[in-house]
C-alpha positions as CSV (number, residue, x, y, z in Angstrom):
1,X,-14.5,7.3,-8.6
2,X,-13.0,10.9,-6.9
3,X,-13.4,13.5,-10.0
4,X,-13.6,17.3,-9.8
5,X,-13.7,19.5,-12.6
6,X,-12.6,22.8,-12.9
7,X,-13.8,25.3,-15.5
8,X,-12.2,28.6,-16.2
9,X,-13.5,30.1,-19.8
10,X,-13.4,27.1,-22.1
11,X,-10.4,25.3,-20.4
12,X,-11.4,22.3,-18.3
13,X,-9.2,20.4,-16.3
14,X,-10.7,17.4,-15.1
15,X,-8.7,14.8,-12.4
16,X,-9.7,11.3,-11.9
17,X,-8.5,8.7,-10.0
18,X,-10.4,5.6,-8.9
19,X,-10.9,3.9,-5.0
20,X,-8.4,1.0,-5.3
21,X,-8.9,-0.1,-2.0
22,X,-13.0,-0.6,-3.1
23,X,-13.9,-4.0,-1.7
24,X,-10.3,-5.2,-0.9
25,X,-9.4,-7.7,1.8
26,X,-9.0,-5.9,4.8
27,X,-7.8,-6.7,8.6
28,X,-7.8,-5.4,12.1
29,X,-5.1,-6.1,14.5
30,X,-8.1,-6.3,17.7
31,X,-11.5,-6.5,15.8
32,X,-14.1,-5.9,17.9
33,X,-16.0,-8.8,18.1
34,X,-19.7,-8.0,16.8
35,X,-22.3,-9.2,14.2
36,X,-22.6,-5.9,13.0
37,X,-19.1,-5.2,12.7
38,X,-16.2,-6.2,10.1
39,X,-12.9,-4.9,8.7
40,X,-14.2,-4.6,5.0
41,X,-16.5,-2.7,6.6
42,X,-14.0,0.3,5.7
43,X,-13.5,-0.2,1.9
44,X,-17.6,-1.0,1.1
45,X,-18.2,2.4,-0.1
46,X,-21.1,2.4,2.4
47,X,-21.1,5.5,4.4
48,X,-24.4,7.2,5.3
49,X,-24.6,5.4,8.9
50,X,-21.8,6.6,10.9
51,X,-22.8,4.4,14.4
52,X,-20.3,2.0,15.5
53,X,-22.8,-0.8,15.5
54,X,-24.9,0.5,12.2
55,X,-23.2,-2.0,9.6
56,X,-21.3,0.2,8.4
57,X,-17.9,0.4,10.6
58,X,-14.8,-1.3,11.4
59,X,-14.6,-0.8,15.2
60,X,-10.8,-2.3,17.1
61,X,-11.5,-3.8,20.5
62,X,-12.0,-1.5,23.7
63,X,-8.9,-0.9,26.4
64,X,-6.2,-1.4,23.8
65,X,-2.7,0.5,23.8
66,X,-2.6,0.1,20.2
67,X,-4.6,-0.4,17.1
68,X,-3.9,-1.4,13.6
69,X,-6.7,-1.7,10.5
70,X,-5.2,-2.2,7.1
71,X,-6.8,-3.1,3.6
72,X,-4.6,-5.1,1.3
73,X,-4.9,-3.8,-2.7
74,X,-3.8,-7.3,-3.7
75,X,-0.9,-5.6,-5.7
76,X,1.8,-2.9,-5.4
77,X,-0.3,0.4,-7.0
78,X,0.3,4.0,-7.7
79,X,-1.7,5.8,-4.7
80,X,-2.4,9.8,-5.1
81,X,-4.4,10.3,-2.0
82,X,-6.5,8.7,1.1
83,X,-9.9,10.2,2.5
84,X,-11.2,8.4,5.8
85,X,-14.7,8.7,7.5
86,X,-14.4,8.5,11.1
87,X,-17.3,7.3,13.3
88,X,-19.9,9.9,14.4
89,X,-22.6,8.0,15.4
90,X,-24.4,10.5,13.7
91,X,-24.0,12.8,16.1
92,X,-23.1,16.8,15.9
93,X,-19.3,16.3,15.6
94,X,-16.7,18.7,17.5
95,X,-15.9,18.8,21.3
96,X,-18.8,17.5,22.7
97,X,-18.8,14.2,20.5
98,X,-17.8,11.3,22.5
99,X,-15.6,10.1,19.7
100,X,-13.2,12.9,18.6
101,X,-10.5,12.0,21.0
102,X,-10.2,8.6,20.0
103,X,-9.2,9.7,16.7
104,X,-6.2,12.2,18.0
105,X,-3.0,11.4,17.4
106,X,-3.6,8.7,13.9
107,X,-0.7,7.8,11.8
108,X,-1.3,6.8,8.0
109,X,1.5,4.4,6.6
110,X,2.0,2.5,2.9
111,X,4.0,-0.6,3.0
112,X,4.5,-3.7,0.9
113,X,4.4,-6.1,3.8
114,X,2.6,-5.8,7.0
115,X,6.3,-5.9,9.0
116,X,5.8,-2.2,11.0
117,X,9.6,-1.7,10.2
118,X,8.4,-1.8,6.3
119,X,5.8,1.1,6.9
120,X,6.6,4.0,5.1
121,X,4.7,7.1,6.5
122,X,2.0,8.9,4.9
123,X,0.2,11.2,7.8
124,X,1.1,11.6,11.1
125,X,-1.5,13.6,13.5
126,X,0.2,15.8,16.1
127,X,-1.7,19.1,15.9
128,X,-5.3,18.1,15.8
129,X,-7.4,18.6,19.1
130,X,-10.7,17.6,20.1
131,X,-12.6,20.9,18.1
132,X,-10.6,21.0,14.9
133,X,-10.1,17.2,14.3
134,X,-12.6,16.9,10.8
135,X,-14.8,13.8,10.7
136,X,-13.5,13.2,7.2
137,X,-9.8,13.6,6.6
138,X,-8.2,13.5,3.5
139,X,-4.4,13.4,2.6
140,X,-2.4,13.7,-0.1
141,X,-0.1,10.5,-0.3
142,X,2.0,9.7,-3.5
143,X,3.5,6.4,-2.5
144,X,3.6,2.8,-4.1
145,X,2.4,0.0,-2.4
146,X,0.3,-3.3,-1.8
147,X,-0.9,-2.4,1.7
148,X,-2.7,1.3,3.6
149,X,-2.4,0.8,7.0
150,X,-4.3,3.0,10.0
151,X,-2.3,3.2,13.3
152,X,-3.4,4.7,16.7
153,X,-1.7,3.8,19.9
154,X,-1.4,5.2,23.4
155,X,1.4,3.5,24.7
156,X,2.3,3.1,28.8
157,X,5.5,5.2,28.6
158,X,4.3,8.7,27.2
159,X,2.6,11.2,27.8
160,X,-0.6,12.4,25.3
161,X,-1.9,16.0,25.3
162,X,-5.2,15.8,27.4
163,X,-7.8,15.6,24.9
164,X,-6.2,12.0,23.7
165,X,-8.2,9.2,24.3
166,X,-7.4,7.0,27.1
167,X,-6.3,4.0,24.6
168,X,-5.6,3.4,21.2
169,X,-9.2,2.8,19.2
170,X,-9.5,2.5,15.3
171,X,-13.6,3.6,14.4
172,X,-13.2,3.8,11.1
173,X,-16.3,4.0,9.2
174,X,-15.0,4.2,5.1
175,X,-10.9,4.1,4.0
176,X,-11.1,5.5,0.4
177,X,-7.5,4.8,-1.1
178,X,-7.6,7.0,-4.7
179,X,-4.9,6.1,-7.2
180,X,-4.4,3.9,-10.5
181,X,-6.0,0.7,-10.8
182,X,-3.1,-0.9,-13.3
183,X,1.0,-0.7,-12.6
184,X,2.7,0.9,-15.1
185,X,0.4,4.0,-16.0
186,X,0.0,7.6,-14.5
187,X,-2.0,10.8,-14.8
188,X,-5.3,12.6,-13.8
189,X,-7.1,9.5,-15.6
190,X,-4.3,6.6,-15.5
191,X,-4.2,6.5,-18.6
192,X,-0.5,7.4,-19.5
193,X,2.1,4.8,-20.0
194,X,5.1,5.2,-17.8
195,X,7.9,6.9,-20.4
196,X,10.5,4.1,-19.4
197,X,9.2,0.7,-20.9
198,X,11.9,-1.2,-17.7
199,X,10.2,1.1,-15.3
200,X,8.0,-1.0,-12.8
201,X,6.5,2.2,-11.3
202,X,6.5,5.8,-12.0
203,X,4.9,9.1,-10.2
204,X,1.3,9.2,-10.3
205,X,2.0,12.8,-11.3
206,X,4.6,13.4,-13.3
207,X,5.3,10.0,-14.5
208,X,9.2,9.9,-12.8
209,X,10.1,6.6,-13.1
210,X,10.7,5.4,-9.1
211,X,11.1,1.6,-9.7
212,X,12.2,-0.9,-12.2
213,X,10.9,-4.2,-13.5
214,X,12.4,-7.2,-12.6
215,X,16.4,-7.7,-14.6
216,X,16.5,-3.6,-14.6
217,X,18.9,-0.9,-12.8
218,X,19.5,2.8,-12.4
219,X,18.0,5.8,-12.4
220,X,15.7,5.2,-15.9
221,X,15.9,1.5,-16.0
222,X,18.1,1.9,-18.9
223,X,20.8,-0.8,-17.8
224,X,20.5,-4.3,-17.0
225,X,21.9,-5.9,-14.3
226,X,25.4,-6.7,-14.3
227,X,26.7,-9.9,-15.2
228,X,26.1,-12.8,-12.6
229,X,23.0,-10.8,-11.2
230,X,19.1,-10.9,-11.8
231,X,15.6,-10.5,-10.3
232,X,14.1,-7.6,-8.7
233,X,16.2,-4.9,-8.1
234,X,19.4,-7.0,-9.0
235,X,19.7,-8.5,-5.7
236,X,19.5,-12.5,-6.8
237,X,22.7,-13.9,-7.8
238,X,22.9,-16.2,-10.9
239,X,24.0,-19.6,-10.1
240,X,27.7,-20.2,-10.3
241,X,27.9,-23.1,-12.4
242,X,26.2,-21.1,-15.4
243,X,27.9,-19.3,-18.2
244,X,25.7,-16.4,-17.4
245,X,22.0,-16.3,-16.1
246,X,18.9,-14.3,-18.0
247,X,18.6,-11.3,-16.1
248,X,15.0,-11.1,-15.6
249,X,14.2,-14.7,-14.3
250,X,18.0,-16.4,-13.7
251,X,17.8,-19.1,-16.0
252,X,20.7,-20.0,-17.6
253,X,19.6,-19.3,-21.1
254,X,23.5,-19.2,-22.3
255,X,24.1,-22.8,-21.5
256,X,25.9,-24.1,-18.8
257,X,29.1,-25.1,-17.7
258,X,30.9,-28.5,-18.7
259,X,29.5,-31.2,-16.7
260,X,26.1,-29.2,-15.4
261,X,22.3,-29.2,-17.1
262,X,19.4,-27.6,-16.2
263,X,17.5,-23.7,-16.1
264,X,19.5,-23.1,-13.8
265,X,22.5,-25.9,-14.4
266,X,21.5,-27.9,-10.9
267,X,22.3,-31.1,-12.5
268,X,24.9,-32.5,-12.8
269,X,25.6,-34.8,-16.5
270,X,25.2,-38.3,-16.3
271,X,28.5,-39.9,-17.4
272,X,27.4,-43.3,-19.2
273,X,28.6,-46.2,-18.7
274,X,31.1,-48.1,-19.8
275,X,29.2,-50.4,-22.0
276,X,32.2,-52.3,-23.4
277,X,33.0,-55.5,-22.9
């Protein structure tokens, strides 16, 4: 839990928002292959060995042009803000650590699918160097989203400033993702419903509703989806042989047209028989 407290007289504000990515299923695009050394390495909440190989990293393979970790928080969440703990190997950090330049140049994405053309960027380095880089950087990042992603590349065609790293290397030690826990809530302590009882998701701040529940449109969720259309964002059309579908899940909770049975009126009636003789 990330909290800090600040007291001026007898007012208190107090912020709070809990490590969702604590012990969540996490990947790398080119592990390097160790017993010492794992993805979920990076969301353990262990942290007080900062060597590669001290059981407490997520290290990406060597002579790489590009390198991809990401943790997956299992659903779409309210995120406020990231902190990452780079790998020191406990050593005086600054210039004349070996591992500074490796971490030049990082990009920090949220996405709901692991597609790169999904990513929706968070951070993007392109002013550190080699004696201002800190060994634990923390953004601010109000986003939605079911996956954080860390991305480092040195690719063939362009050119890096010289204190880059010759390839792309991902030595992350600890990815702290700090936001709400449960959709639908927002606030220093999550605690807040969001105002709009359609909306999906809302600011983690100011609780702005920025995405509806399934069957819900516009700018406060206030409107259903129009006639003949359901499902997330209103995308799914209803099928045409009912007399108009639910518009949260498409059935065809107003019955169906003559001749057709069914949720969803994908059967056809079954004319009987003659039975006369």
């Amino acid at each position: 839990m990330f909290a800090l407290c600040i007291v001026f007289g007898f007012f208190v504000a107090s912020f709070a928002y809990e490590n969702i990515a604590l012990h969540k299923p996490a990947q790398e695009a080119f592990p390097y292959i160790h017993g010492n050394v794992s993805p979920g390495n990076a969301v353990d909440r262990r942290k007080t060995d900062l060597r590669g190989l001290g059981g407490q990293c997520s290290l990406s393979d060597k002579n790489k042009t590009n390198a991809t970790w990401w943790v997956n928080l299992t659903s779409i969440l309210s995120i406020h803000h990231i902190t990452i703990y780079y790998r020191t190997d406990n050593a005086p950090w600054g210039p004349s650590n070996g591992y500074t330049h490796r971490f030049l140049g990082f990009s920090v994405y949220v996405s709901n699918t692991t597609n790169r053309l999904d990513w929706d960027l968070c951070f993007k380095d392109s002013s550190f160097t080699i004696s201002n880089i800190p060994k634990v950087f923390t953004t601010n990042c109000i986003k939605h989203g079911l996956y954080v992603i860390y991305h480092n590349e040195r690719l063939a065609n362009k050119t890096y400033p010289a204190d880059y790293s010759l390839y792309a290397y991902n030595d992350l030690c600890e990815v702290e993702v700090y936001g709400c826990p449960t959709p639908g809530f927002y606030g220093a302590s999550c605690s807040i419903p969001c105002p709009d009882p359609n909306c999906r998701y809302c600011h983690i701040e100011t609780g702005t509703c920025q995405g509806c529940k399934p069957g819900y449109q516009s700018h406060q969720c206030e409107s259903a989806c129009a006639k003949g259309f359901y499902g997330q964002d209103c995308q799914l059309t209803c099928n045409d042989k009912c007399d108009g579908c639910n518009n949260v899940n498409g059935y065809c909770d107003r019955g169906c047209k003559p001749g057709w049975t069914g949720d969803n009126c994908q059967q056809r009636n079954r004319v009987p028989m003659d039975s006369t003789v």
